[in-house]
C-alpha positions in Angstrom: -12.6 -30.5 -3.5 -11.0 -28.8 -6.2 -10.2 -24.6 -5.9 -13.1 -22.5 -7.0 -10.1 -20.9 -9.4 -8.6 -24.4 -10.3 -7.9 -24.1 -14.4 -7.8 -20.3 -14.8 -4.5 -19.9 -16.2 -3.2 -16.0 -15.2 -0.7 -14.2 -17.0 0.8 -11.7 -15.2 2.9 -8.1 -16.6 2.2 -6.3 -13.2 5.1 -5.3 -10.5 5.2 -4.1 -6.8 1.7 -3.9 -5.2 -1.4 -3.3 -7.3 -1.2 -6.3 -9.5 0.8 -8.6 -7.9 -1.8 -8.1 -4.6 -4.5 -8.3 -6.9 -3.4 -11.9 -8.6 -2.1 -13.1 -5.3 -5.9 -12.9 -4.3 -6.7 -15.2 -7.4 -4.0 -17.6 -6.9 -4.5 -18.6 -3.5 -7.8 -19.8 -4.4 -6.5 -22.2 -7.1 -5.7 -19.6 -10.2 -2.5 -20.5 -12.2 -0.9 -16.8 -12.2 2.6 -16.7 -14.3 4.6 -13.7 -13.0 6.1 -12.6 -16.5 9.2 -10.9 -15.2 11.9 -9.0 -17.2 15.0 -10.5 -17.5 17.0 -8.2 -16.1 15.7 -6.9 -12.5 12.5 -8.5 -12.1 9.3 -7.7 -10.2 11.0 -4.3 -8.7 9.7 -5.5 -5.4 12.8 -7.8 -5.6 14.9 -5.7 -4.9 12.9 -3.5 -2.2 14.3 -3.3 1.7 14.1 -4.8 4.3 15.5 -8.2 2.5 14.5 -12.0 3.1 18.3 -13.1 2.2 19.5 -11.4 -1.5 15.2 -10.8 -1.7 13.2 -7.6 -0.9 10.7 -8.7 2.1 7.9 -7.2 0.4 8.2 -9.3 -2.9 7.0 -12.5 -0.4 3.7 -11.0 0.7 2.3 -10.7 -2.3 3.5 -13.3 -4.9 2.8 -16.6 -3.0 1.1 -19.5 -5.0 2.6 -18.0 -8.3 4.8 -19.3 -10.9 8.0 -16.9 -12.1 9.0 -16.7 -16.0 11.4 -14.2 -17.9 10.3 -13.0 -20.8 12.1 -10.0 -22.9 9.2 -8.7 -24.2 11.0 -6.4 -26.4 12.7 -9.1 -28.8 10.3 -10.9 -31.6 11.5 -14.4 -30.0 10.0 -13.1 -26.5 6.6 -11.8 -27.9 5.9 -15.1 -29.6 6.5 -17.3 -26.4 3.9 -14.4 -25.0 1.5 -15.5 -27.5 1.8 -19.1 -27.5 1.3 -18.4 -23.6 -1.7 -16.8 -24.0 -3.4 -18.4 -26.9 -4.6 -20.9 -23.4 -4.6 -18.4 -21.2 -8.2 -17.2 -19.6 -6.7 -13.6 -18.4 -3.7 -11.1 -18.8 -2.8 -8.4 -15.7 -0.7 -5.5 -16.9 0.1 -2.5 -14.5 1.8 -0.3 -17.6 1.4 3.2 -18.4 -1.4 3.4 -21.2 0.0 2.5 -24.5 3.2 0.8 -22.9 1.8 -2.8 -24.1 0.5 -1.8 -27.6 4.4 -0.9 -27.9 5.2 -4.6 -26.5 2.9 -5.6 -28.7 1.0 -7.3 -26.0 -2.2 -4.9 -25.8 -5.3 -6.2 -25.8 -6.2 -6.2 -29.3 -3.2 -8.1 -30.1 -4.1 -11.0 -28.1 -7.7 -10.7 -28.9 -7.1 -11.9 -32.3 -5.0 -14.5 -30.5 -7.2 -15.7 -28.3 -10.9 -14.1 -28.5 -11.9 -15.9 -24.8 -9.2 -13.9 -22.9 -10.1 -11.2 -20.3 -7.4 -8.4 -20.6 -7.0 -6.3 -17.4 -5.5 -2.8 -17.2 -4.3 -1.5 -13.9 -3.2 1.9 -13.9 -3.5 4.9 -12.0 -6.2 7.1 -14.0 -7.6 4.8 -16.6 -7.2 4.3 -19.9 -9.2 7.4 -21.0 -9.2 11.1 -19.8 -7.0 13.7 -19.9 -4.9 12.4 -16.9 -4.1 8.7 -18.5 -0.5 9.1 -19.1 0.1 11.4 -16.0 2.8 9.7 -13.4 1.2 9.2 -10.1 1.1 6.9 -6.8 -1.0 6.0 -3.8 -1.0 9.8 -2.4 -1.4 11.2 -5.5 -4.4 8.7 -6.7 -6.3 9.9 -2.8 -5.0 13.4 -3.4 -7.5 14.0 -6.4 -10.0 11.4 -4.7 -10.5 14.5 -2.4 -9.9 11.5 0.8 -6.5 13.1 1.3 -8.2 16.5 1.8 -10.4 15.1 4.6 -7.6 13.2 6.6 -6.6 15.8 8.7 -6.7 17.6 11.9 -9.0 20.7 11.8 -7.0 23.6 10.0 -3.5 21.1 9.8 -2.0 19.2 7.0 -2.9 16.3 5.5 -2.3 13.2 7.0 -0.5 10.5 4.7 -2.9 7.0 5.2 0.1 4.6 6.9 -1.1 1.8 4.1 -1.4 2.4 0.4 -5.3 3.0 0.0 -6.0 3.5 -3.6 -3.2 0.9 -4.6 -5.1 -2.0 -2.8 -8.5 -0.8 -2.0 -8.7 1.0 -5.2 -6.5 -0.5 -7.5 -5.6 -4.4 -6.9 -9.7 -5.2 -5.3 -11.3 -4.1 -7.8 -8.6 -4.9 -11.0 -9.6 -8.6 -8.9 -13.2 -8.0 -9.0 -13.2 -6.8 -12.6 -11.6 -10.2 -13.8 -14.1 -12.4 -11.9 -16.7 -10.5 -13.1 -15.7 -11.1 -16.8 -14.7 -14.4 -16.5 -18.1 -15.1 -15.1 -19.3 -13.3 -18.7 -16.7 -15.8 -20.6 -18.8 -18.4 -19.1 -22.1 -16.8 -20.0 -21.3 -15.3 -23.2 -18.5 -17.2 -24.9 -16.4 -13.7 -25.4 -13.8 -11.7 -23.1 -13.3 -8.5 -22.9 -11.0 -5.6 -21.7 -10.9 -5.0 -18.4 -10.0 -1.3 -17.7 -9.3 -0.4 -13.8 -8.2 2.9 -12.4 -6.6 3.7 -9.2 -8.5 7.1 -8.7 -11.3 5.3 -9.7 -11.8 3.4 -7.2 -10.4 5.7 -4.8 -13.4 7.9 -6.0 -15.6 5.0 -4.8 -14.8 5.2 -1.3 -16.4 8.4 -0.8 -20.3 7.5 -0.8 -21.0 9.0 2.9 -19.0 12.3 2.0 -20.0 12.5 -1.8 -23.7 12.4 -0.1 -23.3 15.3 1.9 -21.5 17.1 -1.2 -24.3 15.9 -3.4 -27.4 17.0 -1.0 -25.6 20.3 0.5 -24.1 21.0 -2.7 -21.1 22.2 -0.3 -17.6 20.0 0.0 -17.2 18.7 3.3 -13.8 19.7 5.1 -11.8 17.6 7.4 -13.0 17.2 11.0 -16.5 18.6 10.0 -18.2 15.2 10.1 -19.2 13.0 12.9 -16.8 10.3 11.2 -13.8 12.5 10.8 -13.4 14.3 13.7 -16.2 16.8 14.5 -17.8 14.5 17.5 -16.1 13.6 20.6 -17.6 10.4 20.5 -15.7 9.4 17.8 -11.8 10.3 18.2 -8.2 9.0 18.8 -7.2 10.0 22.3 -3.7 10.0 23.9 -3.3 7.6 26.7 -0.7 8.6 30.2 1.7 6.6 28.4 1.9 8.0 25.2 -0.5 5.4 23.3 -3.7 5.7 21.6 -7.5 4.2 22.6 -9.9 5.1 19.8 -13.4 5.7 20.6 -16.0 4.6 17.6 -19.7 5.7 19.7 -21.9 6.7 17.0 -25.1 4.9 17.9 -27.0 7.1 21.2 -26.7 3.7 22.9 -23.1 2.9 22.6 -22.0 6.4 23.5 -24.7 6.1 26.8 -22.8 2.9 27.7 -19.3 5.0 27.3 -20.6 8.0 29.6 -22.2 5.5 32.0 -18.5 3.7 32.3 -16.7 7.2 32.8 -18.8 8.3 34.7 -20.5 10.9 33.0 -24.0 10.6 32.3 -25.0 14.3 31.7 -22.4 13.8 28.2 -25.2 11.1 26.7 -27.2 14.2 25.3 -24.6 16.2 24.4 -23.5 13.3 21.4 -24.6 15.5 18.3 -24.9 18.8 20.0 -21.9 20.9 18.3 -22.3 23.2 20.9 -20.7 21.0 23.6 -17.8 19.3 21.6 -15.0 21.2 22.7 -16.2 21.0 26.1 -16.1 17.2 26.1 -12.9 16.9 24.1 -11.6 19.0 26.3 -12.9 16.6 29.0 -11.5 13.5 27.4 -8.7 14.7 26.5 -7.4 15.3 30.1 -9.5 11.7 31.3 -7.6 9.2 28.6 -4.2 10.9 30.2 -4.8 10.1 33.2 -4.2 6.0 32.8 -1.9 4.3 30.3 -3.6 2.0 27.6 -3.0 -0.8 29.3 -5.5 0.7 32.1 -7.6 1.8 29.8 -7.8 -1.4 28.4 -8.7 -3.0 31.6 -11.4 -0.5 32.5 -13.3 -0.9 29.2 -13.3 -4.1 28.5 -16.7 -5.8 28.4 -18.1 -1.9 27.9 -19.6 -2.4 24.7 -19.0 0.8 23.2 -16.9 0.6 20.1 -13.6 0.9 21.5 -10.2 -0.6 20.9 -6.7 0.1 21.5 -4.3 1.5 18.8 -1.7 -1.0 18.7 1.7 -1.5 16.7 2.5 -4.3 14.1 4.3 -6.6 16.7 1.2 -6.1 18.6 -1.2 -6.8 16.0 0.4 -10.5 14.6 0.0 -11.5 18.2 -3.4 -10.4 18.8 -5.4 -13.9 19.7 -8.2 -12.3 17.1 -5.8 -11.8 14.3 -4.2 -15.2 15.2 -7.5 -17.3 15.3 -8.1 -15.8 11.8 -5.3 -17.1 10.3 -4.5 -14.1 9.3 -0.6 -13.9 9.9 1.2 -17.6 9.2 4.5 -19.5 8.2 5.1 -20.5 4.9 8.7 -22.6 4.4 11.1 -22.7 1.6 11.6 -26.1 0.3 14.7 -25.3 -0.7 15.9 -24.0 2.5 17.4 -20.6 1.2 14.9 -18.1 2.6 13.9 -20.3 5.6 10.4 -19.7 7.1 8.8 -16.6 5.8 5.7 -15.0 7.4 3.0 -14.6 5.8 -0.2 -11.9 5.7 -3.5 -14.5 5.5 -6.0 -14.4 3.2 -9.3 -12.1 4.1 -11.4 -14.0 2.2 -12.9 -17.3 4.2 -14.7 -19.8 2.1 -16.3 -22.8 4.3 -15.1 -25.6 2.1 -12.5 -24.5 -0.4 -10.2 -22.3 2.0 -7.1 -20.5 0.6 -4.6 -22.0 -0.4 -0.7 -22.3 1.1 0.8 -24.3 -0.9 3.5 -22.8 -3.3 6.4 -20.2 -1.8 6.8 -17.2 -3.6 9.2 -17.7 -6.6 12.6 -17.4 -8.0 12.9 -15.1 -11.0 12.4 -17.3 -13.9 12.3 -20.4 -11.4 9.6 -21.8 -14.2 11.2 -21.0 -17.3 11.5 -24.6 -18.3 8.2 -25.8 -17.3 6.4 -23.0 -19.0 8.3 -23.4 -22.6 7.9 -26.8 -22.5 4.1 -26.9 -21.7 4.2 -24.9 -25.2 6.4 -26.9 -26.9 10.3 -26.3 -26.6 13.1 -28.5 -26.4 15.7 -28.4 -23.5 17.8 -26.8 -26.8 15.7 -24.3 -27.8 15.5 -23.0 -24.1 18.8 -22.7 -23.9 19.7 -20.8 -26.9 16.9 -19.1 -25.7 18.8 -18.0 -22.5 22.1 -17.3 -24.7 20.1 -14.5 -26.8 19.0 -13.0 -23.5 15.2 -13.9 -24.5 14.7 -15.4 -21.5 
């Protein structure tokens, strides 16, 4: 059964995360994504640390099932391989600065004219309209005017930086990903592209429906630890174990925290749950009982309590885990040319009963499909290598 994917032909301007995550998503459900590289450097995750041989690690977890070109965008020989590319091509991904590609020459309208069909998509950090569109930014900047950075903290501390990059991936690379389907879905209704435009703070924004609510209703900004789901409720917390690890506790429904205080112990806690009177009394309580075993204890003792619990666990732990494993989510992938070896891979999230993601092509060499790419379009084994003299490719 073919890809859902199979025949949407991807070109791809984007580096590091955001894009790159966002196309990996497409090709591993049968999209044809060309990485269009510079010729000198690369995708900058190349060159990232810890390495995979003379390769950043990084660069593998997010560019498997894609095809690598060099393209020197800036020369007039590079721009019109770019167009003969994407006169077939169903979408462009660009991760630029606004503007950067009308420079190139490469924007939107440009290949509009080229190729009316095509579904242009903008990654960036702010969008390509407001007053912050050309401001420099990443992930912690992007959640830091989201207002989520504000509410991930202890009571009256700093700000906690997120351990994984939130509005990159769940703000940037999802819904750049969603964005495309959407309007390829409207190619197939409408005969037309469009432009894509898809901001990292704007779909950091998004995340915020529970908060915003209370904001919206209250008309007063919630602070951190002064909701149930941040921090304000014993019953849902981190607590330190004897040995220095972590259980969390996720009891919001009366009945899950009553099977907690029944397993501790502490029946007379099951109407104290919303009562803001008695928090620090129970913290306090808690506190002092999750130190009294290790997590490994505390593992033992709740399990089977079904009360929203689970242990806080490492990465070493987590690609063993028998629930991760029986997802598929962490597997092998193997260079056929033997220079990286076996790689290991994040799975896929997304589980389709009959046309499952794909694992079939190992991230690539810079430029590793020069020659297949030019010729689909046309050049001889001479023109690609006078090509490569000129530094066009």
């Amino acid at each position: 059964m073919a890809l859902p994917l199979e025949g949407v032909k991807i070109l791809d301007l984007s580096t590091m995360l955001p894009g790159p995550f966002c196309s990996m998503i497409l090709a591993d459900f049968g999209a044809e994504v060309i990485k269009v590289e510079a010729v000198k450097g690369g995708d900058l995750f190349r060159g990232g640390v810890p390495k995979i041989g003379d390769t950043g690690g990084a660069f593998f977890q997010v560019n498997r099932n894609k095809k690598s070109i060099t393209l020197n965008l800036k020369s007039d020989e590079g721009k019109e391989i770019f167009y003969k590319l994407a006169k077939d091509a169903d979408v462009v991904l660009e991760q630029y600065r606004p503007g950067v590609v009308k420079k190139l020459g490469v924007d939107y309208e440009t290949i509009k004219a080229i190729n009316p069909k095509i579904v242009y998509c903008s990654l960036s950090g702010y969008g390509q309209t407001g007053p912050y569109r050309l401001t420099s930014g990443h992930d912690l900047n992007y959640i830091s005017y989201a207002g989520i950075l504000g509410l991930t903290a202890r009571k009256g501390q700093t700000p906690t930086i997120p351990g994984v990059q939130i509005a990159d991936i769940g703000g940037g690379a999802l819904y750049a990903a969603i964005g495309i389907l959407i309007a390829l879905m409207g190619v197939k209704r409408n005969g037309v592209g469009q432009y894509v435009d898809t901001s990292m703070l704007d779909g950091a924004v998004s995340w915020l429906p529970v908060l915003a609510n209370d904001y919206f209703v209250k008309g007063v900004s919630p602070k951190a630890a002064e909701n149930i789901l941040n921090g304000q409720n014993a019953c849902y917390e981190v607590y330190e174990t004897k040995d220095g690890r972590y259980i969390s506790i996720g009891a919001i429904e009366p009945h899950l925290w009553a099977n907690f205080c029944d397993a501790i112990g502490k029946e007379e806690f099951k109407a104290y749950q919303r009562d803001l009177t008695k928090q620090d009394e129970m913290f306090a309580y808690l506190r002092d009982m999750f130190k009294s075993k290790t997590q490994a204890e505390w593992i033992e003792k709740l399990t089977g309590v079904d009360c929203c619990w689970a242990p806080v666990k490492n990465l070493e732990e987590v690609f063993a885990d028998p629930q991760v494993v029986a997802r598929d989510m962490v597997y092998e992938m193997t260079d056929p040319e033997g220079t990286y070896g076996s790689v290991r891979m994040i799975g896929s999230a997304v589980k389709l009963s009959e046309t499952p993601a794909r694992k079939e092509l190992f991230p690539p060499r810079k430029g590793e499909h020069n020659t297949e790419m030019l010729k689909s379009i046309g050049y001889t084994d001479e023109q690609i290598a006078e090509l490569q003299k000129n530094g066009v490719i």
